[in-house]
N, C-alpha and C positions, 0 to 999 in steps of 0.2 A: 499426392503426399507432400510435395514441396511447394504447394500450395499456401504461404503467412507460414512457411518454416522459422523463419525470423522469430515469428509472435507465438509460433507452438515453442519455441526455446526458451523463452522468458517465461510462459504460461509454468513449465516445468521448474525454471530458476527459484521463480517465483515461488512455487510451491514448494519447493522444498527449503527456500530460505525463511518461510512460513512457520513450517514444522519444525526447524530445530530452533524458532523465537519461541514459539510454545510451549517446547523441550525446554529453552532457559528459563522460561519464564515460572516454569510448572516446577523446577528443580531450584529456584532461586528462595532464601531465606526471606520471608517477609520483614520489613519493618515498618515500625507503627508509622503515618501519617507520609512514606517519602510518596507517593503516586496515590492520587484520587481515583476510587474505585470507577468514577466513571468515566476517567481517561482511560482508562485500562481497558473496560469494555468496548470502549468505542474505538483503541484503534484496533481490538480481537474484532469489531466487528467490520470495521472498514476493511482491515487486512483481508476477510471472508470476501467481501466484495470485491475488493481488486484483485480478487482469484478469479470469482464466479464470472466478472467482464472482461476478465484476460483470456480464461477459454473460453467465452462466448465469442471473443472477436478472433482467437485463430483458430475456431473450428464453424465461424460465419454461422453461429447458433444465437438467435433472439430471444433474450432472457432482461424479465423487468421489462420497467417503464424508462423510456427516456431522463424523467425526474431524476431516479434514482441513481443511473451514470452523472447527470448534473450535481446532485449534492457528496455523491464520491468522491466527485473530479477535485470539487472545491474543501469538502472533512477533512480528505485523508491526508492530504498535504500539512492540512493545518495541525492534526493531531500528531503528526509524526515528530511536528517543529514542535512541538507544545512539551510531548514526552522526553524529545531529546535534551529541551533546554531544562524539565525538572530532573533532568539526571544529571547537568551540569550544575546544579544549583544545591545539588547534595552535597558537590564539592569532593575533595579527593584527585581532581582531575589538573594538570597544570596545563598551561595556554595552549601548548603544539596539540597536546593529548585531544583537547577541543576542537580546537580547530580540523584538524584532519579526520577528527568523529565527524563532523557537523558536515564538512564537505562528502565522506562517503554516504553519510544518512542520505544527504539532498542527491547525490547522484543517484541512486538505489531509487529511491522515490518517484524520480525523473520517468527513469529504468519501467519502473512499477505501475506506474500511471499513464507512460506513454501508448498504452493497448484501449483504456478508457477513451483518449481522447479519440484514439482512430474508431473506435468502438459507436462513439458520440457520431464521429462525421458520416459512418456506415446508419447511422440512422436517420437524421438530417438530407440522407442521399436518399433515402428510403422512402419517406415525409415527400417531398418533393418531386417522387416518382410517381406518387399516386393522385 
């Protein structure tokens, strides 16, 4: 059981800091034109994946293709900085407000992605075993 305890805690963090984006997000007023529908999907969809390879890599479960850890690795990051910066650009927000958003986002992110990367090298280790 205490076996990537570490990574089972995040995988849970994770997940639930998951569910209540989707909660704001599901509960939040639309307005016209601030977030492109297909940012929106894509980080609903990255976010799914940096679940699906967070418990894959702390319950040591091989799921997907190698690719598909590789283009998460590199999406989700970008899409996370992408969204965060069209919600500074709506405006509303003054400097500090930004700044310490921009710094929890990228930590969280860090947080979020660090199970991929181990996830990656658990394959890479795998690849090279055979």
């Amino acid at each position: 059981m205490t076996d990537r305890l570490l990574w089972k805690i995040i995988f849970i963090l994770s997940l639930f800091l998951t569910i209540y984006s989707l909660n704001q997000n599901i509960n939040m007023p639309i307005e016209e034109g601030s977030h492109p529908l297909s940012l929106a999907f894509g980080v609903l969809l990255f976010d799914f994946l940096v679940l699906v390879g967070s418990f894959g890599y702390a319950f040591k479960i091989t799921i997907l293709s190698i690719k598909v850890w590789q283009i998460t690795l590199i999406a989700y990051p970008l899409l996370v900085i992408a969204d965060t910066a069209l919600d500074f650009y709506a405006g509303g927000y003054i400097a500090f407000e930004m700044f310490t958003h921009a710094l929890l986002v990228l930590f969280l992110t860090a947080i979020f992605i660090a199970p991929i990367v181990m996830y990656l090298s658990d394959f890479n280790n795998a690849e090279s075993e055979i």
